[in-house]
Structures are given as C-alpha cells and as structure tokens.
LUMTOR-903671 format. One record per residue (C-alpha): x negated, y negated, z negated. Coordinates in nm, 3 decimals. Layout:
N
X|Y|Z .
...
***
This chain:
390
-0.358|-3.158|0.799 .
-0.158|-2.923|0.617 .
-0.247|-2.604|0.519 .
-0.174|-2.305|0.784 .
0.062|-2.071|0.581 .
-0.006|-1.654|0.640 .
0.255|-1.652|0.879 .
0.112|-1.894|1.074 .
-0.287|-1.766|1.088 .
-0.193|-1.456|1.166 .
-0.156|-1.583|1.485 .
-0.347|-1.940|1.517 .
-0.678|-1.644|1.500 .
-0.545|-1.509|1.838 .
-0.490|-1.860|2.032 .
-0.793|-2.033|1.881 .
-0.943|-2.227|2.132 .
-1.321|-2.246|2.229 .
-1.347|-1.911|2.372 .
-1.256|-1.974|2.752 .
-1.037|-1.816|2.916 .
-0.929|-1.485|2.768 .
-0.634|-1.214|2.689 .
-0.437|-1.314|2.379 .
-0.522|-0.953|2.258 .
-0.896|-0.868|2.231 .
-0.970|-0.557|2.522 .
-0.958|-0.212|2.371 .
-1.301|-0.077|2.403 .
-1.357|0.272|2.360 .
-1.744|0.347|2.293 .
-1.965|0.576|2.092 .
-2.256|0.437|2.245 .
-2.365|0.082|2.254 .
-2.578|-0.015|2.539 .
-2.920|-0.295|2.500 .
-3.101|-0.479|2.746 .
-3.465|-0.435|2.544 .
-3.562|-0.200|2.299 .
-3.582|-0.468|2.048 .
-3.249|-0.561|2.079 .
-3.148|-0.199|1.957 .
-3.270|-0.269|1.647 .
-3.103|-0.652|1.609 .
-2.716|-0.593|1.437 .
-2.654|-0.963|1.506 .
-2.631|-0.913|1.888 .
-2.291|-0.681|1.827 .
-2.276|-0.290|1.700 .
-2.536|-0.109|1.725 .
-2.297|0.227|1.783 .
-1.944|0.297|1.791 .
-1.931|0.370|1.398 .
-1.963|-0.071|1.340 .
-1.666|-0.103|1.560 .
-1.579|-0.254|1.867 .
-1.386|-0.586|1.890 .
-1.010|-0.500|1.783 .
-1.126|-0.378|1.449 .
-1.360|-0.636|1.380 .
-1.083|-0.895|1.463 .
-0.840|-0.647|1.259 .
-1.089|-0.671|0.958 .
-1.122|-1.078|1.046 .
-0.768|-1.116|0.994 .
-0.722|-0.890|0.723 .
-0.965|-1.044|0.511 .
-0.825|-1.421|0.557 .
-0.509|-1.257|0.454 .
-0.673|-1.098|0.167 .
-0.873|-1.374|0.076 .
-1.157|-1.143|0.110 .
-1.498|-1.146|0.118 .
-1.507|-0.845|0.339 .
-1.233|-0.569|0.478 .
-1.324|-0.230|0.548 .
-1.091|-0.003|0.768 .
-1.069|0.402|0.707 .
-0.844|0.675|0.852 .
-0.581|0.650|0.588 .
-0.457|0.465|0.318 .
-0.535|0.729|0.114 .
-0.916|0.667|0.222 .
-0.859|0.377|0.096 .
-0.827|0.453|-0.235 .
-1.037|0.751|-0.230 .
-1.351|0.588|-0.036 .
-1.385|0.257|-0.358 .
-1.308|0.529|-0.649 .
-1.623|0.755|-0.488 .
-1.811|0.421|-0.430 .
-1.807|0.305|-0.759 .
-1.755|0.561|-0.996 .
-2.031|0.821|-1.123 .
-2.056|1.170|-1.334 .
-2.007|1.072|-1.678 .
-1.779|0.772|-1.602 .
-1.413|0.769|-1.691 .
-1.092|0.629|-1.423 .
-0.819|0.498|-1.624 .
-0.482|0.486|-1.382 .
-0.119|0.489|-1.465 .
0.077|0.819|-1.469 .
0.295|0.678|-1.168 .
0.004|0.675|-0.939 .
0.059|0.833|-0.547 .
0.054|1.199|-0.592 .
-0.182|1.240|-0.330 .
-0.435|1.028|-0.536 .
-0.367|1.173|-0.792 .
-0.445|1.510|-0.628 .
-0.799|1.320|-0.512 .
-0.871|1.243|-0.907 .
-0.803|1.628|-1.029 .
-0.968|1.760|-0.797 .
-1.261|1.623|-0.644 .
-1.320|1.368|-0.941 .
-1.289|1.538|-1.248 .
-1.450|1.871|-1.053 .
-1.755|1.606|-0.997 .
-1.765|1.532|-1.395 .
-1.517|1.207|-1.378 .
-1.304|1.167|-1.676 .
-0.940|1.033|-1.583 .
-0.697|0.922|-1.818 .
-0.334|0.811|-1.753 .
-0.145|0.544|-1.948 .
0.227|0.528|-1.950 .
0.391|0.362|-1.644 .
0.571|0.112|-1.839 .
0.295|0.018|-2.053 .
0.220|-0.353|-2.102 .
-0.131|-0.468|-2.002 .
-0.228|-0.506|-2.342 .
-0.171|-0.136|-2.396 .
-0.390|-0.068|-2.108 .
-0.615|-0.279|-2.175 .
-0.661|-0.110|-2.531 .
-0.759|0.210|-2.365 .
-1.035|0.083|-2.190 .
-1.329|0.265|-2.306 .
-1.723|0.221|-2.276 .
-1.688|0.539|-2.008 .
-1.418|0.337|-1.819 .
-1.597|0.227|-1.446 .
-1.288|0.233|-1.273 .
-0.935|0.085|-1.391 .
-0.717|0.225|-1.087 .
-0.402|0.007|-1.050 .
-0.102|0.073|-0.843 .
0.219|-0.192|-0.914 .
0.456|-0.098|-0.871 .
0.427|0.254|-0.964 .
0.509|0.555|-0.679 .
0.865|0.646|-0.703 .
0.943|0.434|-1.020 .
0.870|0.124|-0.960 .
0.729|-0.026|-1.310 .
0.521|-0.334|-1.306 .
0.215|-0.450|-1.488 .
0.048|-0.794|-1.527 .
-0.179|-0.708|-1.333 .
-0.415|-1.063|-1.395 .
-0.383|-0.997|-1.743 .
-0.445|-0.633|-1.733 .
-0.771|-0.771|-1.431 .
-0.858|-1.064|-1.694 .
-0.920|-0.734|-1.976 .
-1.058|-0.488|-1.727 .
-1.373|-0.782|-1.645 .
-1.436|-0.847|-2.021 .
-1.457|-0.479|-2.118 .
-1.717|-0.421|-1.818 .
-1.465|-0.239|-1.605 .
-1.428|-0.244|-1.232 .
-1.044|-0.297|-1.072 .
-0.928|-0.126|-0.781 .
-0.567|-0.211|-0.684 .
-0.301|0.001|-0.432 .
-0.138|-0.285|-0.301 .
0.068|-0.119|-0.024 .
0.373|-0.247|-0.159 .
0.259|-0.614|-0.141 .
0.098|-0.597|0.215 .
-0.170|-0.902|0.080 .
0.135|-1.078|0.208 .
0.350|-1.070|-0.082 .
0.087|-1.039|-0.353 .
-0.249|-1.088|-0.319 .
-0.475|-0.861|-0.561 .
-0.801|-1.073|-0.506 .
-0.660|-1.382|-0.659 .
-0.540|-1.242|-0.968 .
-0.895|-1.159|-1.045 .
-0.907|-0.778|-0.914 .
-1.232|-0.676|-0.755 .
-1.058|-0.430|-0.486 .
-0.728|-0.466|-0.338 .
-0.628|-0.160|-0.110 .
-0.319|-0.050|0.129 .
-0.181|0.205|0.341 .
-0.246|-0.029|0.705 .
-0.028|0.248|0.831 .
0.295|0.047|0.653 .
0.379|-0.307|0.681 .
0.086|-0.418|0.945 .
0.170|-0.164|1.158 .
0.494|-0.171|1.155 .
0.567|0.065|1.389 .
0.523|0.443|1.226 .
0.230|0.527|1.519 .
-0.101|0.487|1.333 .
-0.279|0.603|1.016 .
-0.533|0.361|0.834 .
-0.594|0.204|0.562 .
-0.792|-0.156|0.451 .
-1.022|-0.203|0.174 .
-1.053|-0.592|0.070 .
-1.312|-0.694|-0.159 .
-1.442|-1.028|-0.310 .
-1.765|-0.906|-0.421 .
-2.065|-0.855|-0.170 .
-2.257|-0.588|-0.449 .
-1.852|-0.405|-0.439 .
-1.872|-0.435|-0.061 .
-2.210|-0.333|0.020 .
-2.155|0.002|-0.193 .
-1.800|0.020|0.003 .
-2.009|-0.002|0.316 .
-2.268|0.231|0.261 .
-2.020|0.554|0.121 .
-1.852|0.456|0.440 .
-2.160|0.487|0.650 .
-2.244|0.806|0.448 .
-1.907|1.060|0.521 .
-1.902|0.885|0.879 .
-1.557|0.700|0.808 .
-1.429|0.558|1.128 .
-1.086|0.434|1.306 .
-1.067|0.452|1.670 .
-1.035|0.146|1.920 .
-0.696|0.218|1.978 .
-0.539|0.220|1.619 .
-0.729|-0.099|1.516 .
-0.536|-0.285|1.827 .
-0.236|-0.154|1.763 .
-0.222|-0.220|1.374 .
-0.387|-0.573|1.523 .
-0.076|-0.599|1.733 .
0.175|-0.548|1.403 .
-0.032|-0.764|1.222 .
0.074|-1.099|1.402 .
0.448|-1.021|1.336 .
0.438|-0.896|0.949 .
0.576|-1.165|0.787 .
0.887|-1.180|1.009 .
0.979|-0.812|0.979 .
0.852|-0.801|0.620 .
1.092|-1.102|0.499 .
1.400|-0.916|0.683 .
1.328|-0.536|0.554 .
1.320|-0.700|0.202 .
1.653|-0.944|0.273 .
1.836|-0.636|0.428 .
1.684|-0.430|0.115 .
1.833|-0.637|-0.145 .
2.180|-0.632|0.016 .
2.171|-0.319|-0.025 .
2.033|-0.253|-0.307 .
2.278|-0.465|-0.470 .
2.532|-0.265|-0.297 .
2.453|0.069|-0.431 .
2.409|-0.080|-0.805 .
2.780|-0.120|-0.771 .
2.826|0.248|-0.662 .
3.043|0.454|-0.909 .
2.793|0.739|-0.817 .
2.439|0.553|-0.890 .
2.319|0.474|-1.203 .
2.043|0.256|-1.171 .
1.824|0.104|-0.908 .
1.460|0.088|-0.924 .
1.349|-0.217|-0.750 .
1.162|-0.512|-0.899 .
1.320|-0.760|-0.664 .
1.677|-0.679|-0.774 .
1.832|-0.952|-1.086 .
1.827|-0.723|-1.361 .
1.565|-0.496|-1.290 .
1.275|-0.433|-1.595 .
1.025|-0.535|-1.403 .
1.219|-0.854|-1.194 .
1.094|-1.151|-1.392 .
0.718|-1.018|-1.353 .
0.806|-0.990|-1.007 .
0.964|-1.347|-0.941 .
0.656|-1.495|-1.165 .
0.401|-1.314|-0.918 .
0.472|-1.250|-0.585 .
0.631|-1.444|-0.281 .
0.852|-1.165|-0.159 .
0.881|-0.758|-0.162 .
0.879|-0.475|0.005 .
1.191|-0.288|0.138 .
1.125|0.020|-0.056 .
1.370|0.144|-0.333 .
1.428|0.420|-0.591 .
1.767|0.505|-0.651 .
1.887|0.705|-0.991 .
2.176|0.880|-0.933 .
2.474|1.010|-1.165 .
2.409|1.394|-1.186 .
2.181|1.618|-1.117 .
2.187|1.877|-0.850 .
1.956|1.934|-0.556 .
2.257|2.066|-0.360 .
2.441|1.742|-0.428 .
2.093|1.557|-0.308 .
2.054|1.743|0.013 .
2.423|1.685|0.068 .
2.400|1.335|0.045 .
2.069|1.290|0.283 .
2.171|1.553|0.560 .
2.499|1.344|0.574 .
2.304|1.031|0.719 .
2.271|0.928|1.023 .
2.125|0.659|1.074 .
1.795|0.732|0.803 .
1.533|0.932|0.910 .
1.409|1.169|0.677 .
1.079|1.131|0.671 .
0.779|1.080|0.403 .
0.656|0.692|0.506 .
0.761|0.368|0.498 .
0.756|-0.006|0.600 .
0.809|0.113|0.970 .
1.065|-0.059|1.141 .
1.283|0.247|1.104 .
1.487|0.301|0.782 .
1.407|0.622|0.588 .
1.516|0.799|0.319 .
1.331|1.087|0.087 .
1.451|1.329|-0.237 .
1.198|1.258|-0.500 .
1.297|1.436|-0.826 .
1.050|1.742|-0.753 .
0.782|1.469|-0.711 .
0.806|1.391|-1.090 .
0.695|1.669|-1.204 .
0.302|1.616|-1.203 .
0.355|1.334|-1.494 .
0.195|1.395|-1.797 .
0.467|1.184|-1.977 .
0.818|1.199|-2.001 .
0.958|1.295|-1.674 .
1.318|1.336|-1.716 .
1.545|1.094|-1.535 .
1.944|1.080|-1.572 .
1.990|1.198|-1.256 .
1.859|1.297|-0.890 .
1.565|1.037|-0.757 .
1.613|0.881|-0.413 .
1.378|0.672|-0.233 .
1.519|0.466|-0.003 .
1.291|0.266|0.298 .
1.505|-0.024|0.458 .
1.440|-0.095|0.841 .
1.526|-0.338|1.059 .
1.909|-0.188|1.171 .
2.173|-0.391|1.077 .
2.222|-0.368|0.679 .
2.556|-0.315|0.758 .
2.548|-0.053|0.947 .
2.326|0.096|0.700 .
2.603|0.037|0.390 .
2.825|0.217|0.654 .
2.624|0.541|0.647 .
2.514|0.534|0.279 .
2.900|0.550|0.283 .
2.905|0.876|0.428 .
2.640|1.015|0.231 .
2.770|0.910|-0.093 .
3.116|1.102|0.039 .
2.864|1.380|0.101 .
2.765|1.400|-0.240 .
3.096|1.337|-0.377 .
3.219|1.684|-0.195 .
2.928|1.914|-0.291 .
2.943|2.128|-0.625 .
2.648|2.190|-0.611 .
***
C-alpha cells in the first residue's frame, strides 16, 4: 500500500479503527487531579497521568500527531511558541557555554538570550543573516552547546542550508535547535535534515484560527527529550485541555489552508513586485528571490508570510498606507486564517549588523479572503501612501 502523505494522517489518526465506538474528537477533559483504584496504581505512569501536569487525552493525541508529522521521537507542548524556544535553550545549555544564532532571530528570543542567558553566564554570538553555512559553521567554537537556527530569518527572510549548517553543528560537538514556525513540519521538516530540535509557534499554522497560544518542541533524541521533559516538569510548564483540542482541531485541516495562504501569497506577492512604489519583496518562495532556489531545493511549500521593502522612507507614509486597509487586520501574528499586516522598520533596530534598508519594512500575513479582494485593498493603501508627505 502506498504511503499515507501528511495530509492524509493527519486525519487517518482520528478515524483509526479498533477503538469501538467513539467521538471523532477525543473528549476534553479538564483535571488537575487524577483519580486510582489502589494505591499502587498511583505510582504506575503506564495506567494514564498520574496528575493533570502529563496531560489528558487531547494533548497527548496533539503531541501523537505532532510528532508523526515531525518525524519525532517525542513532542512536547508549552504555553507559547516562545516557550518553545526558550524551554530547549535552558535545557541544554549551561554557565560557561556559548549560543551561536543569527542576528535575524525573533526579537522576543532574542530578548530571552540578553537577558536571562547571558545574565546566567551564557555567551551568545550572532552571525550575519545572510551568511552561508560554511560561515556559520566557522564560528562554531569549543564553548558553542547551542547553534540556535531560525530560516528564514524574522522580518527578512534570509535562508541557510540548514543540513549543511546541522551536518557542521554535529561534527563540531554542537547541539541544533531550529524555529521552524515558518515551515509548520509541514513544509520543512527540521528532524530530517539532521537537526536535533525542531520548534514552532502551535499558535500559527496548526491552529489556524488566532484563539490559542502554544508552542511544540519535536525531538529525535531520547537523552534531548528526557532533559526537555524534566526542565518542563521543573518551571511547571503546562497547556490546558482546551487549547490542546482546539490546536488538535486545526491540526487535521493544515495542509489545506496552508497550501491556499501560500497560493494566494504568491499572487500577491508577485503583484506588489510590480508596484511602482515597492522595491523589493522578501519572500523565499517568490522566482527571483536570494534565497528561492534554497527554498525550491528544500521544502514542499511556504508559508504566507511576506516582507515588503518599500520606495521611501517615512513612518507617516507607513501608517498612511496600513490605516488605509480594510480588509488587514493590524495585528502582531500570523498564519491565522485572517490576513494581517504589521510596520516593521523600528523592529530592526536591535541588529548588531547593518540595519539599514532602502525603504519602510512591511510584513504582510496572507489569509484565506479572496486574493483579489486583497490586491483591491493593497490598492487603496498604496494610494494612501502615494498622498501622504510625510
């Protein structure tokens, strides 16, 4: 029999058969405490959870499914996909040991490594986004636990070879943790391009739906995972009942609303490269982007998230342009089925390297409206911004 593609087991793991007769959807079951028969059965993990800290049956099927998509070993959920970058770095990394990331990393973890890691005696060192792996790789030190990857980068959107850069990290003794929100483990898949932890923001593309907050930690490694588990156990991580079915529930349809973000994405992206007012799109996907053949070699599709480089500078001209839309929410997320939109130049300024863009930095999160529509009332934005002097 052929192969089940992702699409496909996403869903087969809900209608398996075997079970008797049961709800598509596993109940929601809200506990803290976990109820035994005996008092040695307290004691006996293979009889269920123990307390409401293990999780109850949504995010055990949640981690289940996440970790076929993954081609895991093990998933771990937290409260955030920032906790899920933050919860590996503290696992792994020690005083005295170095973190060596790229200088487009997520502000917010970025944030993390200033100030809790280097407070805590961590070393962290930033290599230039658009550095090839073998540049990276050449900065590995003996101090270097951690290499933190994130591909593309927040905001810009450079690439890296990320098996290569995996293939170095592993000779040099280094550990690889890997942000891959923007792939979903749909469209990349961290694990089998030799990285030890692949990580992303659960509250994007497997939700779906802009309601919960969480983030999954996939590992290949049971020595990674058991030191995952146990930091975990230690700050009393924990998502409730609740989230895990509903990011269960935006699980099954991923793939579908995934592939039609990115289509609708691409249209029109390759609309506003022909703007008179934009002068460059950052998006690996597009023909003619730095980072496109890297993309095409490596992953099976994208996400629908864009940077967009305008001509000029102005944060008048900026504001103009997003309070003219109507259809985009302004909002900081993405990969919701809602289209989005965000001013992002201000964000650049925490680089160590050269910062300057050309013009004003948009970031653009396509939905699941019509793309049409959408061109319609980038239209009137780009009128906006056309009008202001400022």
């Amino acid at each position: 029999m052929k192969t089940p593609t992702d699409r496909t087991r996403l869903i087969s793991g809900a209608t398996r058969r075997g079970q008797g007769r049961r709800p598509v959807n596993p109940p929601i079951e809200r506990a803290s405490t976990m109820l035994s028969d005996r008092v040695g059965d307290m004691r006996d993990d293979t009889l269920g959870p123990t307390y409401g800290l293990d999780g109850t049956s949504a995010a055990r099927e949640l981690r289940a499914a996440l970790a076929d998509l993954e081609g895991a070993e093990e998933v771990f959920l937290v409260p955030s996909g920032l906790a899920a970058v933050t919860v590996p770095v503290m696992a792994l990394v020690r005083p005295g040991d170095e973190i060596l990331t790229t200088d487009a990393c997520y502000g917010p973890t970025r944030r993390f490594l200033s100030r809790w890691m280097a407070a805590r005696g961590v070393t962290v060192r930033y290599h230039a986004p658009d550095a090839d792996a073998e540049a990276v790789a050449a900065m590995i030190s003996d101090r270097t636990r951690v290499v933190l990857i994130e591909s593309p980068g927040s905001l810009t959107f450079e690439m890296l070879d990320v098996a290569r850069l995996a293939e170095a990290a592993t000779a040099r003794g280094a550990l690889t943790v890997m942000d891959n929100t923007w792939g979903a483990g749909l469209a990349y898949k961290p694990l089998e391009h030799g990285v030890d932890v692949s990580v992303q923001a659960v509250t994007k593309y497997v939700s779906g739906h802009s309601d919960v907050l969480m983030g999954g930690i996939a590992v290949r490694d049971a020595g990674i995972g058991r030191a995952i588990a146990e930091t975990m156990e230690d700050h009393g991580w924990h998502v409730s009942p609740d989230d895990a079915w509903l990011a269960l529930r935006g699980l099954r349809t991923m793939p579908l609303r995934m592939k039609e973000q990115a289509r609708s994405a691409l249209t029109i992206a390759a609309w506003m490269q022909g703007r008179p007012e934009v002068s460059r799109i950052l998006y690996p996907a597009l023909p003619g982007d730095t980072a496109h053949d890297l993309w095409a070699r490596d992953y099976s599709g994208a996400a629908s998230l864009f940077g967009v480089v305008m001509k000029g500078m102005g944060k008048v001209r900026a504001e103009a342009f997003l309070d003219a839309l109507s259809l985009f929410g302004l909002g900081y997320s993405w990969g919701g089925f809602e289209s989005l939109v965000t001013h992002e130049t201000h964000q650049m300024a925490y680089r160590e390297g050269p910062t300057a863009l050309e013009g004003e930095l948009i970031r653009i999160s396509v939905g699941l409206e019509d793309p049409d529509d959408l061109i319609a009332d980038l239209e009137i934005g780009l009128a906006a911004w056309n009008a202001s002097t400022g």
